[in-house]
Each structure stands twice: as C-alpha cells, then as structure tokens.
C-alpha distance (Angstrom), angle and dihedral (degrees) to the residues before:
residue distance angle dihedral
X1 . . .
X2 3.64 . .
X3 3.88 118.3 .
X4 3.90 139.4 173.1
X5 3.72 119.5 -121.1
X6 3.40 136.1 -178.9
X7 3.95 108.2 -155.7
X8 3.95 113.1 151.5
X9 4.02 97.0 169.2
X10 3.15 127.9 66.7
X11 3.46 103.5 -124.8
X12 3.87 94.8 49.4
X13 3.60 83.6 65.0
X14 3.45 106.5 45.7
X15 4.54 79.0 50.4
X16 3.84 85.1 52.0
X17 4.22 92.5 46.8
X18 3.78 88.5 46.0
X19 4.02 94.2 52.9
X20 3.29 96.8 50.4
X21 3.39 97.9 36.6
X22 3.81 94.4 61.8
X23 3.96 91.5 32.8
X24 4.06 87.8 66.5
X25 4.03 84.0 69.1
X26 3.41 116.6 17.5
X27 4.04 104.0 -92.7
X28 3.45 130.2 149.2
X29 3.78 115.3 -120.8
X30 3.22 101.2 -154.9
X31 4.26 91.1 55.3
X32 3.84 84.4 42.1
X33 3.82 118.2 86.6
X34 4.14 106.1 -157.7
X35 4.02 111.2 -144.1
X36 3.61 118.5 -152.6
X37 3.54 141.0 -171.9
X38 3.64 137.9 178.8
X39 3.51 133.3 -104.5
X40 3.81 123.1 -149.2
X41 3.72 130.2 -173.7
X42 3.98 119.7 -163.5
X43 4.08 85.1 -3.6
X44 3.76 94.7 -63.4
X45 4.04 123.6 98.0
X46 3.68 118.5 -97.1
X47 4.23 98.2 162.7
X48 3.56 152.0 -48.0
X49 4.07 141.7 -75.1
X50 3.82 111.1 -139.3
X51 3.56 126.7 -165.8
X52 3.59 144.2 176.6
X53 3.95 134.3 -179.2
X54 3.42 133.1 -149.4
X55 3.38 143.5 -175.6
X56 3.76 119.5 -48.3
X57 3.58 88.3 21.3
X58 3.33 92.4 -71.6
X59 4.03 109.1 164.4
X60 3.95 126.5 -156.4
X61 4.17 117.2 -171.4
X62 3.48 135.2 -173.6
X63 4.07 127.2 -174.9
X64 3.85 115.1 -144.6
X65 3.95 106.4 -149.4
X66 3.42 103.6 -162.2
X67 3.86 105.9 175.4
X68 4.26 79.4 53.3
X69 3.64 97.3 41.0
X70 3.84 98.3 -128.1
X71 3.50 143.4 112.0
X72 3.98 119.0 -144.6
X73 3.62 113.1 -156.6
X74 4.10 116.5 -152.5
X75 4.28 125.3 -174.5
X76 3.59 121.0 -137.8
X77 4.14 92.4 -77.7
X78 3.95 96.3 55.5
X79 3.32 97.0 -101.9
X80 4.15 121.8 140.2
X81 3.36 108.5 -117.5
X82 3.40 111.6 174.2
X83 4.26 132.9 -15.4
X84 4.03 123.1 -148.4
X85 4.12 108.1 -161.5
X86 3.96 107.2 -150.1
X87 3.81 113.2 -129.6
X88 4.32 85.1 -166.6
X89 3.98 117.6 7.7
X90 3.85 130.7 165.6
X91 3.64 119.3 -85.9
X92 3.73 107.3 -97.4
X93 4.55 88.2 -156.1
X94 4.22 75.1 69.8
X95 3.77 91.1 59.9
X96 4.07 111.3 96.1
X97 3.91 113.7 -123.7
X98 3.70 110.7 -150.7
C-alpha cells in the first residue's frame, strides 16, 4: 500500500499513523493507546517511532521519516507493510528532544 497524504500538524499525523496502524489488524483506535517516541540523528530531531499493541501481544510499528516525508509502516514480524509519502508534514526540527 502506498498512499499520498497531506498532514502538516503534528497531531493529524500521529491520527493518520494510529488509523492505519490499527486498520492493518483489525484494532480499534479508539481502545488502542499509540506510544511514541522520538528519533534523533546527530542530536537533532529527524521523526518519530509509533507503536501500537494489541491483543496477544501482538505489536504494530510505523517510522515517521521526516527529513524524507514518509511514513513506513511494519507488523509485529518486521516486515513493511505498507508506506504513506507526505505531500506536507510537520517539521520534525519543531519536535522537542528530551
């Protein structure tokens, strides 16, 4: 699956990464919380690891590229399942590195 999105705020994307994150298998979004975390190249942002868990520990991940503008969507065995390019996306320099 390879779609076009435009998402330029940051919480429009992480709704977008949670849909289709919990589409892939089923899952309710609104009964699945989404953890994040940032990613960080040379000290500076560059994008964000999603993930959501289901039942029977089953684990879903995406990777939100920012400086490439796409999100790569992986199932619970590592496998790329599916890849949305972003024709606007937030600016991952915005995102705070703790």
């Amino acid at each position: 699956m390879r779609d076009v999105a435009a998402l330029p705020t940051l919480p429009e994307l992480c709704q977008y990464v949670l849909t289709a994150l919990c589409q892939h298998d089923n899952l309710d979004p609104d009964q699945t919380p989404l953890e994040q975390a940032l990613i960080t190249r040379h000290g500076r942002p560059c994008g964000l690891f999603f993930q959501v868990q289901g039942p029977r520990l089953l684990k879903n991940y995406a990777i939100w590229a920012g400086e490439e503008n796409r999100i790569l969507y992986y199932n619970c065995n590592g496998e790329r399942v599916a890849e949305t390019r972003l024709s606007e996306g937030p600016d991952p320099r915005g995102l705070a590195v703790a």
